[in-house]
Wavefront OBJ file of the C-alpha trace (Angstrom):
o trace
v 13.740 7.288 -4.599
v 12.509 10.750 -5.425
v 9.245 10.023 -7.682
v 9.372 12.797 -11.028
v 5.630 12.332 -11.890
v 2.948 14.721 -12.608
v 0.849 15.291 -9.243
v -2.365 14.113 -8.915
v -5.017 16.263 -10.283
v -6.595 18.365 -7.856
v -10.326 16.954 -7.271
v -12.338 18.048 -4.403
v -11.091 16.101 -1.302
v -13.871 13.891 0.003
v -14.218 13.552 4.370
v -15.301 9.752 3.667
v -15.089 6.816 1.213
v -18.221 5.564 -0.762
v -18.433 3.332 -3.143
v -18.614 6.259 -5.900
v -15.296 7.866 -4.489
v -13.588 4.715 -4.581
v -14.392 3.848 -8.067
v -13.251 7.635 -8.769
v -10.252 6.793 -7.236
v -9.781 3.352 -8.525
v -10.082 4.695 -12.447
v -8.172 8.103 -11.781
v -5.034 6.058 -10.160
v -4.694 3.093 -12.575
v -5.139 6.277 -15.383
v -1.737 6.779 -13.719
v -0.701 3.943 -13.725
v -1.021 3.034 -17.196
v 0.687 6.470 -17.977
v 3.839 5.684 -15.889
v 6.672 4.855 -18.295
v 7.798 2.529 -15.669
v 4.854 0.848 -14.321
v 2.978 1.247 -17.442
v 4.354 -2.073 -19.460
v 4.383 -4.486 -16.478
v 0.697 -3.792 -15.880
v 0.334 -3.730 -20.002
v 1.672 -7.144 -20.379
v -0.343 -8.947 -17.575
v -3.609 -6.519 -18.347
v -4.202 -5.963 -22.233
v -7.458 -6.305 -23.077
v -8.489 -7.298 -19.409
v -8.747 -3.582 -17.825
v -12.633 -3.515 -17.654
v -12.381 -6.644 -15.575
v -9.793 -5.849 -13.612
v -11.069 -2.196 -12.443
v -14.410 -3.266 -11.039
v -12.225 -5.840 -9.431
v -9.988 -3.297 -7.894
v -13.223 -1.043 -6.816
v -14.839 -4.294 -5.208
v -11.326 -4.881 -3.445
v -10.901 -1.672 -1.741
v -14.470 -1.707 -1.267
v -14.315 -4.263 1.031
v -10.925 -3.269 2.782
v -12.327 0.278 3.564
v -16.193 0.360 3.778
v -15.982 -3.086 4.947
v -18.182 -4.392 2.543
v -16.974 -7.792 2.504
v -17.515 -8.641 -1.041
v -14.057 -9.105 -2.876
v -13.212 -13.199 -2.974
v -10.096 -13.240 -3.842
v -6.252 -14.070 -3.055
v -4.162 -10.818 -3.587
v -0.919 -13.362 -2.761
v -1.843 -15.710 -5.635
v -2.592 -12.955 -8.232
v 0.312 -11.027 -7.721
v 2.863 -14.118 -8.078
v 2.953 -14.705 -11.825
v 3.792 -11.120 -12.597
v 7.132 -11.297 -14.623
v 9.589 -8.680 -14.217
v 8.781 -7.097 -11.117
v 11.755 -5.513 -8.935
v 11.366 -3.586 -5.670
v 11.344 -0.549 -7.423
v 8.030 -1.203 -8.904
v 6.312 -1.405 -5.537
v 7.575 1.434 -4.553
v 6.328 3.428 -7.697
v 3.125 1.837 -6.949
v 2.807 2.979 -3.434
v 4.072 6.745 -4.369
v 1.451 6.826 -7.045
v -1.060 5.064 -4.767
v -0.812 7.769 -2.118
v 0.025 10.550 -4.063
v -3.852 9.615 -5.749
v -5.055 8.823 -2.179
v -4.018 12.538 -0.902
v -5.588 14.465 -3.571
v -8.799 12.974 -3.267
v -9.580 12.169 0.687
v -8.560 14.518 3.536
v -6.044 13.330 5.814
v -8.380 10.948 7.962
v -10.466 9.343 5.188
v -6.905 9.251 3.209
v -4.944 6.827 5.985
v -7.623 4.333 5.751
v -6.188 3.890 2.474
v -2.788 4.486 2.584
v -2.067 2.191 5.753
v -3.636 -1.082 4.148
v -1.701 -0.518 0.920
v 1.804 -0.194 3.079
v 1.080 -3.749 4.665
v -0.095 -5.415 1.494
v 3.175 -4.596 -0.179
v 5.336 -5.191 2.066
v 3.265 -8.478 2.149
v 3.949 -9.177 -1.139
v 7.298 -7.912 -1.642
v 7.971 -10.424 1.177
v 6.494 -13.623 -0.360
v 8.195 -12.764 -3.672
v 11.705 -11.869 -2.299
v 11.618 -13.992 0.717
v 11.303 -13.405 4.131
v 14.872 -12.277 4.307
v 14.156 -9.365 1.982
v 14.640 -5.844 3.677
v 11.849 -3.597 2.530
v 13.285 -0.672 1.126
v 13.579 2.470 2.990
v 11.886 4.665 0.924
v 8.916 2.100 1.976
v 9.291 2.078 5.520
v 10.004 5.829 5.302
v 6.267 6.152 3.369
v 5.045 3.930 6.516
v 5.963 5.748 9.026
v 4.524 9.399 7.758
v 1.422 7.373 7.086
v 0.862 5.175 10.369
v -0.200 6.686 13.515
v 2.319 7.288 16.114
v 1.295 5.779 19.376
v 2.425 6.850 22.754
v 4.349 3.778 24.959
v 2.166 2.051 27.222
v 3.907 2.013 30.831
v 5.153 -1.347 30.615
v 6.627 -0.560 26.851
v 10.322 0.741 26.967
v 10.381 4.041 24.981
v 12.807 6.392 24.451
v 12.315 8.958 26.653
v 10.552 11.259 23.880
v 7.605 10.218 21.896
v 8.226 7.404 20.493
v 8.132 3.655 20.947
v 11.486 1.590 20.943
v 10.737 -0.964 18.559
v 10.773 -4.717 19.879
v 10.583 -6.366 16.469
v 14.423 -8.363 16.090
v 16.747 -7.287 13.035
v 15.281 -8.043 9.645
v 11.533 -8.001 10.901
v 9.760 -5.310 8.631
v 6.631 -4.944 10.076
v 5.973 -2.994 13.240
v 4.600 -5.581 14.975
v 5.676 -9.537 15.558
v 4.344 -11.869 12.527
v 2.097 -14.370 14.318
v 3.362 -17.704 14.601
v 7.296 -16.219 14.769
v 9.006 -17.638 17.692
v 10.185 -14.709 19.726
v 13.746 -15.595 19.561
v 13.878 -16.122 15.906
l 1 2 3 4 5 6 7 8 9 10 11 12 13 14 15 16 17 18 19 20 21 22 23 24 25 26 27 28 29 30 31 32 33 34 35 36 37 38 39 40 41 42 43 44 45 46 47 48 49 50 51 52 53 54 55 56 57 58 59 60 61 62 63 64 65 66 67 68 69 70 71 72 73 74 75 76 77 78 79 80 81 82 83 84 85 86 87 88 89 90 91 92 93 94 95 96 97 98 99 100 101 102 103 104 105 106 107 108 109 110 111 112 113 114 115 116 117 118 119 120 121 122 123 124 125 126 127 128 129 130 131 132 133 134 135 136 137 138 139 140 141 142 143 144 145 146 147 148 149 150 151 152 153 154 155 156 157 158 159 160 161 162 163 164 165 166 167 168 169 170 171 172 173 174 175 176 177 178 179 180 181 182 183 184 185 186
C-alpha cells in the first residue's frame, strides 16, 4: 500500500507528550481523518453528530496509554465491533495516517510511545474481527518493524548470526511475542 495523502503539517516537534500535545494531536489527526476520502465515511456514519464526544474521548484514551494517567474506562474491543464496512485496508490507512501525524509532531523518542501501542491495538482488533487465523497485512508488520525497537539476542536466544533475533513465534502468529494462554505447540 503506498498511502497518496497530503503530509502532515509541519508543527514544531515536541521532546514529550502532555496532555495539551495530545489533544493537539488528537484534533489535528482525526482533521485527517475526516478528510480521507477513504476513511472519511466509515468514521462519518458511526460519528455524525457525536465528534465532540468522541475527541475528548480519544484525548482521555491516549492520555492514559502514554502519560499513564489511568483515566480512560473503556473497552476499545467492544467499541470497535459494530463498525460496518470495515476491511483491512482501513486499518492500515488508519495506522499510516496515525504515524504519519505522530512523526510530525513528537521527535523520534516521544513519537514511538505512540506509534508502538497503536501497531498492537490494531493488529488486536483486526484479529478479533477477522479471526485469529487472519494474517496481518504486510504493509502492517512492515510499519511494525521500522517502529519497534530492535533488540539484540540474549545468549540463550538463537539469532542469526547478525543483528537480529530469529523469531520463535509458529506460522500464522502475528505478534512478536507468544499470546498468553497459547499452548506452545499450537
Amino acid at each position: 500500500m503506498n498511502p497518496s495523502f497530503p503530509p502532515a503539517p509541519v508543527v514544531e516537534r515536541a521532546a514529550e507528550p502532555t496532555e495539551s500535545n495530545i489533544r493537539e494531536l488528537v484534533y489535528g489527526f482525526y482533521d485527517r481523518v475526516r478528510a480521507d476520502p477513504l476513511l472519511g465515511p466509515v468514521f462519518e456514519a458511526t460519528l455524525a453528530g457525536r465528534w465532540d464526544d468522541h475527541l475528548p474521548k480519544m484525548c482521555t484514551f491516549w492520555g492514559s496509554l502514554v502519560l499513564g494517567a489511568k483515566q480512560y474506562r473503556g473497552n476499545v474491543q467492544q467499541a470497535h465491533q459494530p463498525l460496518e464496512g470495515v476491511e483491512p485496508q482501513h486499518f492500515s490507512r488508519w495506522l499510516y495516517l496515525f504515524l504519519d501525524t505522530v512523526e510530525s509532531r513528537y521527535e523520534p523518542a516521544a513519537a514511538v510511545r505512540f506509534m508502538e501501542p497503536a501497531l498492537r491495538i490494531a493488529q488486536s482488533l483486526q484479529l478479533s474481527r477477522f479471526g485469529w487465523d487472519y494474517k496481518i497485512p504486510a504493509e502492517q508488520e512492515a510499519l511494525l518493524e521500522r517502529v519497534a525497537p530492535k533488540r539484540r539476542p540474549r545468549d540463550d536466544e538463537p539469532h542469526d548470526g547478525h543483528a537480529g533475533v530469529v523469531s520463535r513465534r509458529p506460522p500464522g502468529e502475528p505478534f512478536p511475542t507468544r499470546i498468553i494462554g497459547k499452548a506452545k505447540d499450537d
